[in-house]
C-alpha positions as CSV (number, residue, x, y, z in Angstrom):
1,X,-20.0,17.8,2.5
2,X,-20.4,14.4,3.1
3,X,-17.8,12.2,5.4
4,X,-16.5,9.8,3.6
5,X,-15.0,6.7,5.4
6,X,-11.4,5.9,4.3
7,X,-10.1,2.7,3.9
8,X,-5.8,3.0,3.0
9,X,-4.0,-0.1,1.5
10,X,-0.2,1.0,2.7
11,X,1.3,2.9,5.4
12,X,5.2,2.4,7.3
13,X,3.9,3.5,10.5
14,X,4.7,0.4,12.6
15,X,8.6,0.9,11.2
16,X,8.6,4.1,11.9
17,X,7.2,3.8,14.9
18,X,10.6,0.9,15.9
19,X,12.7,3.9,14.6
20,X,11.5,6.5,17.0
21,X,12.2,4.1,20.1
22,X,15.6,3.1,18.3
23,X,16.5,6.9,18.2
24,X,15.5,7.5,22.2
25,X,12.1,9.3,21.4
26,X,9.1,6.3,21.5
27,X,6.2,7.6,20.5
28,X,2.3,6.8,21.5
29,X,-0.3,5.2,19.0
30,X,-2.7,7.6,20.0
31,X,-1.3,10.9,19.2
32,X,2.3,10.9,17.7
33,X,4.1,13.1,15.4
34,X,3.7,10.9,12.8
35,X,1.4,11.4,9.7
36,X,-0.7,8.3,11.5
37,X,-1.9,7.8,14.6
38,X,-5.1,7.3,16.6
39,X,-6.4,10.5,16.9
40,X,-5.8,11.3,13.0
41,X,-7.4,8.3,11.9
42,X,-10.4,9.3,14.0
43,X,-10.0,12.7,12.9
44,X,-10.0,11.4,9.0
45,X,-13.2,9.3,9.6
46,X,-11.0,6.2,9.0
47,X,-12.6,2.6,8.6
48,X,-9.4,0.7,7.9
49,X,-6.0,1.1,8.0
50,X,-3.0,-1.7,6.3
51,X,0.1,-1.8,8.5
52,X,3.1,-2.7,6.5
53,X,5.8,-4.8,8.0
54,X,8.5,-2.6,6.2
55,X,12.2,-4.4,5.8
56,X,14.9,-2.5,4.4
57,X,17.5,-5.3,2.8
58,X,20.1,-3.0,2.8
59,X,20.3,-2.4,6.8
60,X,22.0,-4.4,9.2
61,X,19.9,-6.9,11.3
62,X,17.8,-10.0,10.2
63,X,15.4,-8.9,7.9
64,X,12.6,-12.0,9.5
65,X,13.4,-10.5,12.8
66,X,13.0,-6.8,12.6
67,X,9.1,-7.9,10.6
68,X,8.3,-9.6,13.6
69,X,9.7,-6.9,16.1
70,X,6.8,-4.7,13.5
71,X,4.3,-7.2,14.2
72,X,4.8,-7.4,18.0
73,X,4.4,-3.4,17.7
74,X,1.2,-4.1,15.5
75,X,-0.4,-6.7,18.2
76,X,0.4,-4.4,21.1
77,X,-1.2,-1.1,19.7
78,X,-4.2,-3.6,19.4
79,X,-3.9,-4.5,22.8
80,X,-3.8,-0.9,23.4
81,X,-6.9,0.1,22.4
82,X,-9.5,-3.0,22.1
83,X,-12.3,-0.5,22.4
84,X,-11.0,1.5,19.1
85,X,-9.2,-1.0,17.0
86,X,-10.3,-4.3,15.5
87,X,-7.7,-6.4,13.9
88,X,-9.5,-7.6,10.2
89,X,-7.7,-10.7,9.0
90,X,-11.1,-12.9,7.3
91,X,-14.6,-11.9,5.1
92,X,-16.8,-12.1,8.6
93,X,-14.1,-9.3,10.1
94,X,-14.9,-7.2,7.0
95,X,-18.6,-7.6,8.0
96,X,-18.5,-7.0,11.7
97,X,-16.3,-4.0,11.2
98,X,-18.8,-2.3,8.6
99,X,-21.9,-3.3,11.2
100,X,-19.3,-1.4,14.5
101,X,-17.9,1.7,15.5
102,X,-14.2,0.7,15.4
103,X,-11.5,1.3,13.0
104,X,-10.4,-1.9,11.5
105,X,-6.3,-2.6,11.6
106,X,-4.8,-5.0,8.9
107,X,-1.3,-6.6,9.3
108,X,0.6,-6.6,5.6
109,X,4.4,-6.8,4.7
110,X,6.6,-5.0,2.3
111,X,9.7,-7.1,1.2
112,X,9.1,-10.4,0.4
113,X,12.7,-10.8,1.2
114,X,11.7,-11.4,4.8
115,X,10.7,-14.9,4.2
116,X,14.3,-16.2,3.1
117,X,12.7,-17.7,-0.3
118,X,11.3,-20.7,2.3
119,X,7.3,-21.4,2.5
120,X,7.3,-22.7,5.8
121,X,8.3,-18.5,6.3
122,X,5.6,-17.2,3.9
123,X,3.0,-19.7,5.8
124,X,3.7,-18.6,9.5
125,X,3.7,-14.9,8.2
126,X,0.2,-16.0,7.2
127,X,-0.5,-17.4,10.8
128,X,1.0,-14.5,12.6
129,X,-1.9,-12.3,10.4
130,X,0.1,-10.7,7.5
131,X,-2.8,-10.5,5.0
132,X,-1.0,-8.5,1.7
133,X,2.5,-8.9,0.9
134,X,4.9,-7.1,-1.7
135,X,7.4,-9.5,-3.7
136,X,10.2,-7.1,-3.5
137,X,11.0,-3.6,-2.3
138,X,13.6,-1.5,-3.7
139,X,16.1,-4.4,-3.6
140,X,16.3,-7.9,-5.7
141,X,15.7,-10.6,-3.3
142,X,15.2,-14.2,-4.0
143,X,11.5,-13.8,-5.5
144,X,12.1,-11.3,-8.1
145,X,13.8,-8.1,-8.8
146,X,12.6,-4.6,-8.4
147,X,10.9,-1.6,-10.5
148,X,14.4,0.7,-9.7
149,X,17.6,-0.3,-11.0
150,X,21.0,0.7,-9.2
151,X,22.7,3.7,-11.5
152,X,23.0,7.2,-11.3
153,X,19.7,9.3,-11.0
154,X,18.3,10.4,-14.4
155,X,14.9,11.9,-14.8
156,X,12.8,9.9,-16.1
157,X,14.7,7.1,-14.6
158,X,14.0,3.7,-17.0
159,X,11.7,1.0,-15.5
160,X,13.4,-2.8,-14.8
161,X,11.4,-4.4,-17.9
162,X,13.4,-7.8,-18.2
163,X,14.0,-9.2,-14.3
164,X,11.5,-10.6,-13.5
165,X,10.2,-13.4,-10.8
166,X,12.8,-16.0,-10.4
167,X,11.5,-19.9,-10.1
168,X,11.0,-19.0,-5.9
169,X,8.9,-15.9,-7.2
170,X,6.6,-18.4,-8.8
171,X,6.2,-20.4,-6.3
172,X,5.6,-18.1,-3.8
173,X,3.0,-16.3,-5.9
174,X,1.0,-19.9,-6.6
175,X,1.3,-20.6,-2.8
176,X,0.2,-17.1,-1.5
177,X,-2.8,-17.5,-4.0
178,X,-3.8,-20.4,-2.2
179,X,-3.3,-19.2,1.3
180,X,-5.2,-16.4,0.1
181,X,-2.2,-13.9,1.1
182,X,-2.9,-10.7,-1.0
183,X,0.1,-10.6,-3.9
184,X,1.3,-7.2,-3.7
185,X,3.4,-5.7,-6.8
186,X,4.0,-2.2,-5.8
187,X,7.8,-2.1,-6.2
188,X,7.7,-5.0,-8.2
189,X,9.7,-4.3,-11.9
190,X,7.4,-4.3,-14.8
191,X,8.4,-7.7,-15.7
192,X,7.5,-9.1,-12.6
193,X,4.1,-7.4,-12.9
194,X,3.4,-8.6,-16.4
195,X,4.9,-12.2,-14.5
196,X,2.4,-12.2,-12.5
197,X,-0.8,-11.0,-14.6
198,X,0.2,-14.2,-16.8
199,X,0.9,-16.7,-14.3
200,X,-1.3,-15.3,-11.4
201,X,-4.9,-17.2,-11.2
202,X,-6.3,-14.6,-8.7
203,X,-6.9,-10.7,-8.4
204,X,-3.9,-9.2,-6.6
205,X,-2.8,-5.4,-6.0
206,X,-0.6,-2.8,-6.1
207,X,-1.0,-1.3,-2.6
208,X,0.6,2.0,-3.5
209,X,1.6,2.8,-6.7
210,X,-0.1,5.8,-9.6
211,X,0.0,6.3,-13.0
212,X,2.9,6.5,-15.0
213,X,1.2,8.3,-17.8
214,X,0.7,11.3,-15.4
215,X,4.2,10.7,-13.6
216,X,6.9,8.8,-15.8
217,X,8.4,7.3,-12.9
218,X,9.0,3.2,-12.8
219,X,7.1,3.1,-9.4
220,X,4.1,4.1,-11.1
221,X,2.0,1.7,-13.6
222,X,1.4,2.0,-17.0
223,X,-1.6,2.2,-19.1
224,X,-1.5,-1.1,-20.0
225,X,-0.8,-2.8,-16.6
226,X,-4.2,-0.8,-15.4
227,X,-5.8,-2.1,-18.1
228,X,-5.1,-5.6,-17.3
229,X,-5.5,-5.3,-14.0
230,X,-8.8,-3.8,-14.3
231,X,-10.1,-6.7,-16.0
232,X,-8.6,-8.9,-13.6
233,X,-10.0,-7.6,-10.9
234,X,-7.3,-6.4,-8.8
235,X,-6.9,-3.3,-6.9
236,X,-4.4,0.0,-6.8
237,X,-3.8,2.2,-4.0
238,X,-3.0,5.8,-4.9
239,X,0.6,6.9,-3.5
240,X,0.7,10.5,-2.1
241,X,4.2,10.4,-2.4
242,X,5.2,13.6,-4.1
243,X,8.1,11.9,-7.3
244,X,4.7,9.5,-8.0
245,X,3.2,12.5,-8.4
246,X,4.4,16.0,-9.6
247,X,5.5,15.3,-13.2
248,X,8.2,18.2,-12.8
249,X,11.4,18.2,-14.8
250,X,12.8,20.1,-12.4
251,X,13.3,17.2,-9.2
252,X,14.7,19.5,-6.7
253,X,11.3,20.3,-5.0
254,X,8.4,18.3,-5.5
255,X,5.1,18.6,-4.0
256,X,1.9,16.2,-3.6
257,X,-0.9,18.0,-4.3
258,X,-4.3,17.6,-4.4
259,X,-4.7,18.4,-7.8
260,X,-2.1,16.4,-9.0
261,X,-3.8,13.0,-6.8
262,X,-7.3,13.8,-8.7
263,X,-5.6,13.9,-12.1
264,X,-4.0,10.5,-11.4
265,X,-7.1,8.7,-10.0
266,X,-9.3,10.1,-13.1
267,X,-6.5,8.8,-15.6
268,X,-6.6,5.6,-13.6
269,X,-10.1,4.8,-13.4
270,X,-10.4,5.9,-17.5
271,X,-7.8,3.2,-18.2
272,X,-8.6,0.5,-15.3
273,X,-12.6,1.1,-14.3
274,X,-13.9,2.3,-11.1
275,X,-13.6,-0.1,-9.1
276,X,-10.0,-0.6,-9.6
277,X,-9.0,2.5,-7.7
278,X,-8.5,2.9,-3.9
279,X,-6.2,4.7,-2.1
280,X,-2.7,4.0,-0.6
281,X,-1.0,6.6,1.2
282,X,1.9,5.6,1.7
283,X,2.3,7.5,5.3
284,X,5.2,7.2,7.5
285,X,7.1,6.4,4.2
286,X,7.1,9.3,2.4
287,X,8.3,13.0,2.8
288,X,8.5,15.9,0.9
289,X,5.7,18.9,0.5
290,X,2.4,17.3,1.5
291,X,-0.9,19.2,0.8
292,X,-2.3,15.9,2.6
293,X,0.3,15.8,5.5
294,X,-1.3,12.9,7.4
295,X,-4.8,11.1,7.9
296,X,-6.6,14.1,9.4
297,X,-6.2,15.6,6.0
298,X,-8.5,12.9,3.8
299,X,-11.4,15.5,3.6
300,X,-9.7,17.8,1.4
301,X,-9.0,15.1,-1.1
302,X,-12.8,14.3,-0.9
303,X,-13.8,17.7,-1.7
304,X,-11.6,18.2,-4.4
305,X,-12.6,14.9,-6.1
306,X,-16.4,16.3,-6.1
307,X,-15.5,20.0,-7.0
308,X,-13.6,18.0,-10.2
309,X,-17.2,16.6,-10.8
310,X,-16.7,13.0,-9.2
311,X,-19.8,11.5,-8.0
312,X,-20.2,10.7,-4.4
313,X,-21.0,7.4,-5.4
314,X,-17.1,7.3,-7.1
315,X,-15.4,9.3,-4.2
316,X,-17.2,6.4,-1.9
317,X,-15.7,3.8,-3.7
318,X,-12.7,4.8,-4.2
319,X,-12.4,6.0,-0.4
320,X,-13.3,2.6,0.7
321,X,-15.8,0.3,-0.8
322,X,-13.4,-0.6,-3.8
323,X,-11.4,-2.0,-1.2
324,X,-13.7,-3.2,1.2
325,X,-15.4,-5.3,-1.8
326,X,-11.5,-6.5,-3.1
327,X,-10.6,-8.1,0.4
328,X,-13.9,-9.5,0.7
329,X,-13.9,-11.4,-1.9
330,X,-10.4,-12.7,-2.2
331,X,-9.2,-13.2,2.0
């Protein structure tokens, strides 16, 4: 079988990475017991990887701070390892990384929160790297309000379809559009998508979200967002996480499996196109039953995409050139 370069949109590695020095236990870049580190991401054939700068609203501690504690993390694992890592932040990177041997590390947020609804924030964020941002997490912040609503669990739960972006959420999206900051609506309530497919005058993404025709939960997207998007020209990641996934009525034990991923991306590309697919794993942020526990694994999600009768020409795309065409053309 062929091997397949892999380019992921989302992980929480650098976060959990703060968390394992936090709890007495650091752990190395280059082999860890996380789902992510060097020597998987060699192991996976990886050409690029997004590190979110994940906030949590709800913990204690400055939400600005603890990003740029993730960022400092980010810059020193570069520092690490120049000779394996190049940090992509323009169009030329894209280039030089596809012409080198190195696996290309991109700096991205999740929580727009983190900016304290000021500019000057969102601008230095921009400065400092951060390439791809979400609006919201699982909280409502001053931008807009998120795809979960507080209440007791329910199966399916119901997606947030009237909060949307507030007047800040507007103005952040017009101003990351011209920064060229990637808007990011994974997590982001249905209004606030549909927000920003109106308002929005450039392709953005959803980093790490699936189909909610295949999973009916609110963190997925519907047929009709994919639709849009597709014609828009924006990009989603596929989330491994195993409640995006396994369509069980029974929630007690779900699993991500590889079956279930290949049913998603099919539905996805028959309602979006081909090239709006890519992959977001969502590592180091999910847990569960993982038939693809970390990066190392990516092959087995190759080969079951081509035993389903996927072309290598469509496994290659949606592996890494979708996304290595998106952030081409819009950085």
């Amino acid at each position: 079988m062929k091997d397949f370069k892999v380019w992921d949109l989302h992980c929480d590695t650098l976060y959990a990475l703060l968390e394992a020095d936090k709890n007495g236990s650091p752990a190395r870049f280059d082999k860890n017991g996380l789902m992510i580190d060097l020597e998987r991401l060699r192991s996976g054939n990886y050409l690029l990887q997004c590190f979110a700068c994940f906030v949590d609203l709800a913990e204690p501690g400055d939400p600005l701070v603890k990003a740029l504690r993730e960022a400092d993390r980010f810059q020193q694992i570069l520092a690490a390892f120049p000779d394996d890592l190049m940090w992509v932040r323009t169009p030329a990177d894209i280039d030089a990384l596809l012409r080198g041997g190195r696996i290309g590390a991109m700096l991205t947020a999740e929580e727009g929160g983190i900016c304290k609804d000021d500019p000057a924030v969102l601008r230095t964020l921009y400065r400092l790297g951060v390439r791809m941002m979400t609006l919201t997490w699982n909280h409502k912040n001053g931008l807009a309000e998120p795809n979960l609503r507080p209440g007791p669990a329910a199966w399916p739960p119901q997606p947030n379809t009237t909060g949307g972006l507030t007047e800040t959420g507007f103005a952040f999206l017009q101003e990351m559009e011209r920064l060229h900051m990637i808007v990011d609506v994974s997590h982001l309530s249905d209004a606030g998508i549909w927000d920003v497919l109106r308002a929005g005058r450039r392709p953005f993404a959803a980093s790490h979200s699936s189909a909610r025709a295949c999973c009916p939960h609110p963190r997925n997207l519907t047929d009709e967002m994919l639709a849009a998007m597709g014609e828009r020209g924006c990009l989603v990641g596929l989330n491994y996480c195993p409640a995006f996934l396994d369509a069980s009525a029974d929630r007690s034990h779900l699993v991500s499996r590889v079956d279930d991923m290949v049913r998603h991306l099919r539905h996805m590309i028959d309602k979006g196109g081909e090239d709006l697919v890519a992959l977001g794993s969502d590592f180091d942020g999910i847990g569960g039953t993982l038939e693809i526990a970390g990066a190392q694994d990516m092959p087995k999600l190759a080969e079951a995409l081509l035993a389903a009768g996927f072309s290598e020409t469509q496994v290659e795309k949606l592996f890494w050139r979708n996304a290595a065409r998106f952030f081409r053309e819009n950085l």
